[in-house]
C-alpha positions as a Markdown table, in Angstrom:
| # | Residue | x | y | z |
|---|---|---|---|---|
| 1 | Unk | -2.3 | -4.7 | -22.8 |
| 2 | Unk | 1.3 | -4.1 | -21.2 |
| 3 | Unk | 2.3 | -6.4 | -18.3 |
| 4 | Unk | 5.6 | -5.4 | -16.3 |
| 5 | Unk | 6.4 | -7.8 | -13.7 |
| 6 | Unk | 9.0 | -6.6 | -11.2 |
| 7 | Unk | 11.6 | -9.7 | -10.2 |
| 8 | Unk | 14.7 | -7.5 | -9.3 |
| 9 | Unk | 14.2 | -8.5 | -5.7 |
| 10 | Unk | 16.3 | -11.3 | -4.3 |
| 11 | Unk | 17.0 | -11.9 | -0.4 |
| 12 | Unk | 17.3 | -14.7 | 2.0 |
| 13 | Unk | 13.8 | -14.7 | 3.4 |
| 14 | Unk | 13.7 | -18.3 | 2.4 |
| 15 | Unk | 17.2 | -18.8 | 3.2 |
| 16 | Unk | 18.9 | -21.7 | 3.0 |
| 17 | Unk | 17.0 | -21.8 | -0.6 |
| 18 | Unk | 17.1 | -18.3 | -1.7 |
| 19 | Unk | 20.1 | -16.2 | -1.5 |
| 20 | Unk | 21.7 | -13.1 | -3.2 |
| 21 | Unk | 22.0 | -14.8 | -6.6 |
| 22 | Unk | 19.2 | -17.1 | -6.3 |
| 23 | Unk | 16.3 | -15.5 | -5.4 |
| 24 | Unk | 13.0 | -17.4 | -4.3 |
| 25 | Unk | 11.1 | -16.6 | -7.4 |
| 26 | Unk | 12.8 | -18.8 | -9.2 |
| 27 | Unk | 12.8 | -21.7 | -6.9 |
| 28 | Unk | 10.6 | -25.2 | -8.2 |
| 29 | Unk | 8.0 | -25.5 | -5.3 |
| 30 | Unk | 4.9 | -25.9 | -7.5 |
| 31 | Unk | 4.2 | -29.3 | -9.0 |
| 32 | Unk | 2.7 | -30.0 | -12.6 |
| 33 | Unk | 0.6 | -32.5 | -13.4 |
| 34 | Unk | 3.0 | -34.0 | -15.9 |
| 35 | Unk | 5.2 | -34.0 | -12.4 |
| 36 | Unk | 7.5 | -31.5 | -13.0 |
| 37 | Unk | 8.2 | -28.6 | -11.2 |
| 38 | Unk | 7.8 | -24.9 | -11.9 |
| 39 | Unk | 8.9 | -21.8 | -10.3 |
| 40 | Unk | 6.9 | -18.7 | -8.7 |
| 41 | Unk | 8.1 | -17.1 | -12.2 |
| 42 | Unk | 7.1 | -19.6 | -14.1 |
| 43 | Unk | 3.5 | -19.9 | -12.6 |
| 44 | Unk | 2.7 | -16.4 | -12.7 |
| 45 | Unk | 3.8 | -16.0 | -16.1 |
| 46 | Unk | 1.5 | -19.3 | -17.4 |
| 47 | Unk | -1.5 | -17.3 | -15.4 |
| 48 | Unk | -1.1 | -14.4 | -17.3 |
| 49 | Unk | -0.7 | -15.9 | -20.8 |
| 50 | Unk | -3.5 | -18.2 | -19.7 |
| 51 | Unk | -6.1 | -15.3 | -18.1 |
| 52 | Unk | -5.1 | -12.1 | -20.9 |
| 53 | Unk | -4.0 | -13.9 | -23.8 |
| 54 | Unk | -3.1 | -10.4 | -25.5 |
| 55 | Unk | -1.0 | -9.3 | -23.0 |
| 56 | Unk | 2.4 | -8.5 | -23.7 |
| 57 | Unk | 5.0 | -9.3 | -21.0 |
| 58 | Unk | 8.1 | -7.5 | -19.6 |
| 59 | Unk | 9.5 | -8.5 | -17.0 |
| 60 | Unk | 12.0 | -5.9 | -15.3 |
| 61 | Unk | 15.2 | -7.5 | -13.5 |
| 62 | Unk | 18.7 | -7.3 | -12.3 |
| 63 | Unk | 21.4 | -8.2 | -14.6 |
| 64 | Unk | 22.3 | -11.3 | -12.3 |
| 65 | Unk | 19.0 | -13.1 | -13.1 |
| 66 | Unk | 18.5 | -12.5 | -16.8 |
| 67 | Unk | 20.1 | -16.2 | -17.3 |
| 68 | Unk | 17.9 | -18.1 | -15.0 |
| 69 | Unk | 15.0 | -16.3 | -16.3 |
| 70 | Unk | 15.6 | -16.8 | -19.5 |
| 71 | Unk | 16.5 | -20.7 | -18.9 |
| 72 | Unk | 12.9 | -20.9 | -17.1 |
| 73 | Unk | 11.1 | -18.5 | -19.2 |
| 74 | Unk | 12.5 | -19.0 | -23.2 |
| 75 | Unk | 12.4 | -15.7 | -25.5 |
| 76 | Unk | 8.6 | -15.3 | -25.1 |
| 77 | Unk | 9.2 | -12.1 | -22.5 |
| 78 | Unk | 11.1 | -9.3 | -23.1 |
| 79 | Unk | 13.3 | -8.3 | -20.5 |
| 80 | Unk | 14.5 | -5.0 | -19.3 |
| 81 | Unk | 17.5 | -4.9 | -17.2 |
| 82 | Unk | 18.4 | -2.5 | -14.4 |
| 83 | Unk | 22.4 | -1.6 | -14.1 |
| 84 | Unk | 22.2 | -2.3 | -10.7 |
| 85 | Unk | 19.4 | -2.5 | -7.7 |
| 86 | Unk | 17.8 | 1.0 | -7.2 |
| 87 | Unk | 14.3 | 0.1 | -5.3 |
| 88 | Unk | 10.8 | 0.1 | -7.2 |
| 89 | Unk | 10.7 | 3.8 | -8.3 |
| 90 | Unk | 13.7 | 3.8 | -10.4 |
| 91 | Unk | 12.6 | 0.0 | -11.7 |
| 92 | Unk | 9.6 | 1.3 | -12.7 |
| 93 | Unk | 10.6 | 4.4 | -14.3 |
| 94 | Unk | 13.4 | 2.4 | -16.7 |
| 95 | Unk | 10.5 | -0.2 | -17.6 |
| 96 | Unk | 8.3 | 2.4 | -18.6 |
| 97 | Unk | 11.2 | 4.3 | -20.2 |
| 98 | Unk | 12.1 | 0.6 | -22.7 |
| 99 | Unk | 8.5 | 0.5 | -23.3 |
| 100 | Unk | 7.8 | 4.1 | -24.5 |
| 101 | Unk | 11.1 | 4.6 | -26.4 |
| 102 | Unk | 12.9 | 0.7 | -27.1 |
| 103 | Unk | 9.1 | -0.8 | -27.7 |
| 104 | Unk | 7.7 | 1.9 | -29.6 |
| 105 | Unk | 4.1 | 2.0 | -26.4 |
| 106 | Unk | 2.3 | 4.7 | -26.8 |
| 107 | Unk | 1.5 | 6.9 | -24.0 |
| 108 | Unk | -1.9 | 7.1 | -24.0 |
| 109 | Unk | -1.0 | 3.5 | -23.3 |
| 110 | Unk | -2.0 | 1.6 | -20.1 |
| 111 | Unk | 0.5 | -0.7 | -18.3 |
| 112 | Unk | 0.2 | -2.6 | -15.0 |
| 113 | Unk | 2.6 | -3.3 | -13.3 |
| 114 | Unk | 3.4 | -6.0 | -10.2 |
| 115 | Unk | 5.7 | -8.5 | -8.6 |
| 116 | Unk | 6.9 | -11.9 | -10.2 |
| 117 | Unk | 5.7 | -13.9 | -6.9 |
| 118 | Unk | 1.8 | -13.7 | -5.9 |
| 119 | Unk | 0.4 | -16.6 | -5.3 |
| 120 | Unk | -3.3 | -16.2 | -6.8 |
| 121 | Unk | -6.1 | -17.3 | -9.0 |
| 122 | Unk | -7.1 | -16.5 | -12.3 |
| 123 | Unk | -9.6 | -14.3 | -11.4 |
| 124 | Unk | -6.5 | -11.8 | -10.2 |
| 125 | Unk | -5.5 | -11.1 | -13.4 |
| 126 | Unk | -9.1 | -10.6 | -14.6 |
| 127 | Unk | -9.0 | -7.6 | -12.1 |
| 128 | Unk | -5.7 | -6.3 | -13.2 |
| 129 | Unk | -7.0 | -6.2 | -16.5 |
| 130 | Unk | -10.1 | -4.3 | -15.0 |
| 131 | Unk | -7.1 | -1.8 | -13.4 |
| 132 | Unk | -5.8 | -1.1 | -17.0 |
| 133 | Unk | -9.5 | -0.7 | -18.2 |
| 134 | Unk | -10.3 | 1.8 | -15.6 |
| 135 | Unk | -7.0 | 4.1 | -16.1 |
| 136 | Unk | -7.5 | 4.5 | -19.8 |
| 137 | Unk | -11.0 | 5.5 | -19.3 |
| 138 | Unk | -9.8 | 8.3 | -17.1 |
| 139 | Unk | -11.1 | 7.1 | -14.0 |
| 140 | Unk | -7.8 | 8.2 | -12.1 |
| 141 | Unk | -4.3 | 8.4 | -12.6 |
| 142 | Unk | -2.9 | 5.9 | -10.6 |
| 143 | Unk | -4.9 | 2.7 | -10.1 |
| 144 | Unk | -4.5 | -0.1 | -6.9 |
| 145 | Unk | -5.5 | -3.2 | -6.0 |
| 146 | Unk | -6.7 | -3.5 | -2.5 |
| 147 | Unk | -7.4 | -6.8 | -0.3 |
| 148 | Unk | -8.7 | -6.7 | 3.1 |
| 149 | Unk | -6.6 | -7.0 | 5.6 |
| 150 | Unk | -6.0 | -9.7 | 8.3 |
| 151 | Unk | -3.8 | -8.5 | 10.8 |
| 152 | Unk | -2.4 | -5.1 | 11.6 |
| 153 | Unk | 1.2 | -5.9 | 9.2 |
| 154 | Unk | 4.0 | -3.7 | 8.8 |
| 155 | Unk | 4.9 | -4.8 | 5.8 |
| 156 | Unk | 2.1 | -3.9 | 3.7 |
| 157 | Unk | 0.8 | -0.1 | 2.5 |
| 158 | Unk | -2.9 | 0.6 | 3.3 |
| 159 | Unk | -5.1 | 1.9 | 1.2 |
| 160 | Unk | -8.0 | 4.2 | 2.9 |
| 161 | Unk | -11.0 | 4.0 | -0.2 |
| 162 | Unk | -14.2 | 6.5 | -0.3 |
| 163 | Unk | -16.4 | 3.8 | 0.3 |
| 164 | Unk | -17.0 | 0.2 | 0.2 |
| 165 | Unk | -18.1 | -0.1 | -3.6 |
| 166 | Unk | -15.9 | -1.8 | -5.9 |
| 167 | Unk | -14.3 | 0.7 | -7.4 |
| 168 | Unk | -13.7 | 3.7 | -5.2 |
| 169 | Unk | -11.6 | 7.1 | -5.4 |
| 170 | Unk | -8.5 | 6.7 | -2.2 |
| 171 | Unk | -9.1 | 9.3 | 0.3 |
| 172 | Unk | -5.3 | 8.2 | 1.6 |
| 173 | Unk | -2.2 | 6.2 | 1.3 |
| 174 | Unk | 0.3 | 5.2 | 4.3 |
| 175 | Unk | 3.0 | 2.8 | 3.0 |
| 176 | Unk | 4.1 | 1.0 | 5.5 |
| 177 | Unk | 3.1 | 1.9 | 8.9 |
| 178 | Unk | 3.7 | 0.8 | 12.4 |
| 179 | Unk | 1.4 | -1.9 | 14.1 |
| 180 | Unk | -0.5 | 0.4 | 15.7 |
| 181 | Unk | -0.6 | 3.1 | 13.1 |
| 182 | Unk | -2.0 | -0.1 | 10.8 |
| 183 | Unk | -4.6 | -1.2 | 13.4 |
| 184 | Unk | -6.1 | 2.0 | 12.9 |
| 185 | Unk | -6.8 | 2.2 | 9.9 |
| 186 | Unk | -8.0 | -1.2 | 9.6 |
| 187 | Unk | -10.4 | 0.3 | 11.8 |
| 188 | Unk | -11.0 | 2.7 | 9.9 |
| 189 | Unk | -12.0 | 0.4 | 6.8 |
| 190 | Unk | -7.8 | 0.1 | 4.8 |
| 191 | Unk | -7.0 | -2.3 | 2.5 |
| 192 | Unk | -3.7 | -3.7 | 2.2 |
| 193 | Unk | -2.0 | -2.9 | -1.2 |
| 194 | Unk | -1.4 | -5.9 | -3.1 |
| 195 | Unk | 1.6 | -4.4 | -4.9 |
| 196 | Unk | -0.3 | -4.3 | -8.4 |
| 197 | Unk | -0.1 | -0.5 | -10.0 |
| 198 | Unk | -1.9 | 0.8 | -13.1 |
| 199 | Unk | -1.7 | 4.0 | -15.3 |
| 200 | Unk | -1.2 | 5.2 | -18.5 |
| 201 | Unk | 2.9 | 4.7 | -19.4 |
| 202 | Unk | 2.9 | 9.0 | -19.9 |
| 203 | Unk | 1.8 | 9.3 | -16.1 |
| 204 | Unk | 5.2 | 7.4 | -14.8 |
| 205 | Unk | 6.8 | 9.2 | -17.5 |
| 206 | Unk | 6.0 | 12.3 | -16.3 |
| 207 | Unk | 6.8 | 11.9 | -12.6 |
| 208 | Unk | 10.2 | 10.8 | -13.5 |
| 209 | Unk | 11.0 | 14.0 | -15.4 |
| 210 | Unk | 9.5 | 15.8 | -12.3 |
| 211 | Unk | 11.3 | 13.7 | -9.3 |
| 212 | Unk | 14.4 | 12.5 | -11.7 |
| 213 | Unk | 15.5 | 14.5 | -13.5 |
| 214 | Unk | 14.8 | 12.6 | -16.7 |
| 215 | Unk | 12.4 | 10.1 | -18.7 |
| 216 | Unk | 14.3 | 8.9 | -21.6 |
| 217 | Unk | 15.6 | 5.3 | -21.6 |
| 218 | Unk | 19.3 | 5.6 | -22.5 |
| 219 | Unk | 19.2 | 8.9 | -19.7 |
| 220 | Unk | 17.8 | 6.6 | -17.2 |
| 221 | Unk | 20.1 | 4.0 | -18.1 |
| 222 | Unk | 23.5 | 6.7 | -17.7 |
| 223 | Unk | 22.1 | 7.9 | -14.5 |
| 224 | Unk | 20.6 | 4.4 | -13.1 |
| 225 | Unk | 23.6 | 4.3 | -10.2 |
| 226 | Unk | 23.3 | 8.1 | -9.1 |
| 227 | Unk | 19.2 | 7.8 | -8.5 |
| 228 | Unk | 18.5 | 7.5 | -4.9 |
| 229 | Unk | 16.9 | 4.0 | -3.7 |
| 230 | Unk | 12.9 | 4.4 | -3.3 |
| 231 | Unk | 10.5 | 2.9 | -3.7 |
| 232 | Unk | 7.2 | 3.4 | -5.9 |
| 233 | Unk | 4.7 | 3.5 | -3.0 |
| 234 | Unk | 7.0 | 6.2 | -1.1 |
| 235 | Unk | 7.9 | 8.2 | -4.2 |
| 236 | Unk | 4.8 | 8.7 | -6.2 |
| 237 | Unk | 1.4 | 6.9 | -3.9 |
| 238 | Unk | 1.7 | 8.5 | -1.2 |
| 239 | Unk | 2.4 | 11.9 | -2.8 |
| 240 | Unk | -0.7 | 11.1 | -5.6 |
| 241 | Unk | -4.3 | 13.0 | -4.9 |
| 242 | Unk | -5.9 | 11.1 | -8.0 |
| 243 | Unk | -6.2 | 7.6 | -7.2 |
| 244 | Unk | -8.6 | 4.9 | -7.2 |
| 245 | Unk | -8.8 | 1.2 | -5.9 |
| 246 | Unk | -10.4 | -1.7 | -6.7 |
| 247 | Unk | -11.4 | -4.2 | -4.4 |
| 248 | Unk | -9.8 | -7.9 | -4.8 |
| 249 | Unk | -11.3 | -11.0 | -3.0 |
| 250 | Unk | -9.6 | -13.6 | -4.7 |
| 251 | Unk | -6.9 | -15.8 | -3.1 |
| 252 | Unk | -3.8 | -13.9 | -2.6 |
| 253 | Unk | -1.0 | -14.3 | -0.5 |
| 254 | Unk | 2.3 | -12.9 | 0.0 |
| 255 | Unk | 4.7 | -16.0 | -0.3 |
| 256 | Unk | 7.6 | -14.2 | 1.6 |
| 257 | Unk | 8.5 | -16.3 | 3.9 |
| 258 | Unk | 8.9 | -20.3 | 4.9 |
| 259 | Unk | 5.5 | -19.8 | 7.1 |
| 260 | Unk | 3.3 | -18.7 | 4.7 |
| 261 | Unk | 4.9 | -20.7 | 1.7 |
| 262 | Unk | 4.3 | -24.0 | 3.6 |
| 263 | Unk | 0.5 | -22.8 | 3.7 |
| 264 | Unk | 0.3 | -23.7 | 0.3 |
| 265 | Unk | 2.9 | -26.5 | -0.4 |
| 266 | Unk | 1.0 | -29.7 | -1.7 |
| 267 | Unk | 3.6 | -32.2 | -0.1 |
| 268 | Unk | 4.8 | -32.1 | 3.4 |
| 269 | Unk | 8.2 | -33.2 | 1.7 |
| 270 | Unk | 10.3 | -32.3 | -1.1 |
| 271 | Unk | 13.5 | -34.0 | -2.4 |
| 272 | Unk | 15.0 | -37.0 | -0.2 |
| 273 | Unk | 13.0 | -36.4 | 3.2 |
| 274 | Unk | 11.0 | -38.5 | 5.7 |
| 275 | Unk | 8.6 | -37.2 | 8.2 |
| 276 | Unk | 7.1 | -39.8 | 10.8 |
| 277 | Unk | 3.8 | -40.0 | 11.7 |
| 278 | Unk | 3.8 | -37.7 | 14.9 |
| 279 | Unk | 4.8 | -34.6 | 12.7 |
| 280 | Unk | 2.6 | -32.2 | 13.2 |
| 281 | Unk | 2.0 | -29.1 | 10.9 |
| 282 | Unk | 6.0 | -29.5 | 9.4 |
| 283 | Unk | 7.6 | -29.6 | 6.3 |
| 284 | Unk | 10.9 | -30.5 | 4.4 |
| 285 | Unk | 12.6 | -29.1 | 1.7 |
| 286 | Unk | 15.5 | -30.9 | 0.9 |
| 287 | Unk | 17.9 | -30.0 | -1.9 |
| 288 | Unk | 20.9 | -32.3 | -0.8 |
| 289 | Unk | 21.6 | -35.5 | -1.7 |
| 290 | Unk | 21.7 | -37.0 | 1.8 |
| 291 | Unk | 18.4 | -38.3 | 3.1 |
| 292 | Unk | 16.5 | -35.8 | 5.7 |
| 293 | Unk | 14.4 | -37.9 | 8.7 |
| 294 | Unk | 12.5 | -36.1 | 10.7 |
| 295 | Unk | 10.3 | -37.6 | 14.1 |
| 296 | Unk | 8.1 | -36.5 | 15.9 |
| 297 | Unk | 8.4 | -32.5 | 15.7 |
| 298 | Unk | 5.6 | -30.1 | 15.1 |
| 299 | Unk | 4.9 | -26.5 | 13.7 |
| 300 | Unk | 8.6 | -27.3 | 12.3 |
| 301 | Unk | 10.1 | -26.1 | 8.8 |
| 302 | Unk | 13.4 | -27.7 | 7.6 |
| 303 | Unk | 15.1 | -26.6 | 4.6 |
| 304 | Unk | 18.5 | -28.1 | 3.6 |
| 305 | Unk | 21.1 | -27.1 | 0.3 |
| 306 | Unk | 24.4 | -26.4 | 0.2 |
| 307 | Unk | 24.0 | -22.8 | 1.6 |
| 308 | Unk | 23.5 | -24.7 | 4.7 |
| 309 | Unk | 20.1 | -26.1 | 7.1 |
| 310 | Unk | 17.6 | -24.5 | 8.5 |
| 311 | Unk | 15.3 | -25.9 | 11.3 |
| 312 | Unk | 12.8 | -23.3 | 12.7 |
| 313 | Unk | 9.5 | -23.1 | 14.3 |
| 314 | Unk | 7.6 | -21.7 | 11.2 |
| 315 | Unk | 6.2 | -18.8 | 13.3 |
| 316 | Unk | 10.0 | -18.1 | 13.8 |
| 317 | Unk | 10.9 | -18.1 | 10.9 |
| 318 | Unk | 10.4 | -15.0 | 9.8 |
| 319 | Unk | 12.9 | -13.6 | 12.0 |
| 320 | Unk | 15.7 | -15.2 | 10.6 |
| 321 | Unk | 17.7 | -11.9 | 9.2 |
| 322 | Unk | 19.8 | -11.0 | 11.8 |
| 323 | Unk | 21.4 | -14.5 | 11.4 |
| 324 | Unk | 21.8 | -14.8 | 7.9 |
């Protein structure tokens, strides 16, 4: 099976770490037990080869990260590169594009498709294989994984299934909505769309011909800077009548920001940092080579490298745009 993960992103959600250039993917939170560190990347990527042995990994990106993904990553993915940052329509459609005409994939072919970052078990990738299963038996074009939802968030689609079995046909898609827009149809049984999408590589082919203008590689590639910036959910999901989701129950979380990255940090401290025994609920990330203290602070997250220091109430912390 075909694997694309999407790691064109970047952004300063967990700014000071992450930046323009250096984007949290690729950043060494998770300790090994041989005690080194790996990378969002590099975590998902041993899942997959782990969980689907047989799968074969592309990973699309922006021409600014091909080097640290290759440093973290060796030659064992291939890599497709966009000219520049178009959204996830235009990502996915040049993936799809490689694979069909650079890779020699068949169309008939079933590819999934999701982001370099989730933090989740082994038992994810058991049901993204499931997705590819189900779209090359013809049970829909256009597959989705759905998790309930746990909060009425705008920054997740929402996925309104037939029923409450497994596998179920999508009545509706809403990408995005506001809070009380999402509230209802929690109410009305959605699931939050985990980002993972499934189909057979002629469907994605085809709505790019149809929406633009083309589906060859090398015409993508000519016209990558002219294609308006969309994403996939706005462009083809919530235009799609033939769709199907499968339920997900595993761990999965969204590691977006410093709040819920800390959730799953090991250590209350990484690099040269001291908390006292009064902390409370904080962590350190410390990338400098001067010593971090910190006394008697709760619900806290400091993060210092040479970008600059950030000391935030975790909850705030996911506000920090305007000021960076």
């Amino acid at each position: 099976m075909h694997i694309v993960l999407l790691s064109g992103g970047s952004g300063k959600r967990l700014w000071p770490l992450s930046n323009d250039i250096r984007s949290k993917q690729f950043i060494p939170f998770f300790r090994q037990s041989d005690g080194t560190r790996h990378s969002m990347a590099q975590r998902v990527c041993g899942q997959v080869r782990h969980a689907i042995p047989s799968a074969q990994i592309t990973i699309a990106t922006s021409k600014a990260q091909v080097s640290v993904l290759r440093n973290q990553l060796g030659e064992a993915v291939d890599i497709c590169v966009e000219p520049c940052r178009r959204d996830t329509f235009p990502a996915i459609a040049l993936v799809s594009a490689y694979l069909h005409d650079v890779k020699g994939v068949d169309e008939n072919e079933a590819v999934a498709v999701y982001p370099v970052d989730p933090y989740v078990e082994d038992s994810y990738f058991a049901a993204v294989h499931q997705l590819t299963q189900l779209v090359e038996t013809g049970a829909a074009e256009l597959m989705l994984m759905g998790v309930e939802p746990t909060y009425p968030s705008e920054k997740y689609g929402y996925i309104l299934p037939q029923n409450k079995e497994t596998v179920s046909h999508v009545l509706s898609f809403r990408e995005k909505p506001d809070a009380d827009a999402a509230q209802r149809y929690i109410d009305e049984g959605a699931l939050w769309n985990s980002g993972v999408f499934a189909y057979c590589l002629g469907y994605v082919l085809t709505r790019a011909r149809q929406l633009l203008g083309c589906s060859d590689y090398e015409g993508l590639l000519a016209a990558y800077e002219s294609l308006e910036k969309i994403s996939f959910d706005y462009a083809v999901v919530e235009h799609e009548t033939n769709i199907g989701v499968l339920r997900y129950g595993g761990a999965w979380k969204d590691l977006g920001t410093w709040n819920t990255l800390t959730e799953i940090m090991e250590e209350t401290a990484l690099g040269d940092a001291v908390l006292d025994d009064g902390c409370r609920n904080t962590h350190v990330v410390n990338e400098m080579d001067v010593p971090v203290l910190v006394m008697g602070a709760q619900n806290l997250v400091v993060a210092a490298s040479p970008e600059g220091i950030l000391v935030a109430d975790k909850a705030a912390s996911s506000y920090m745009k305007p000021y960076v």
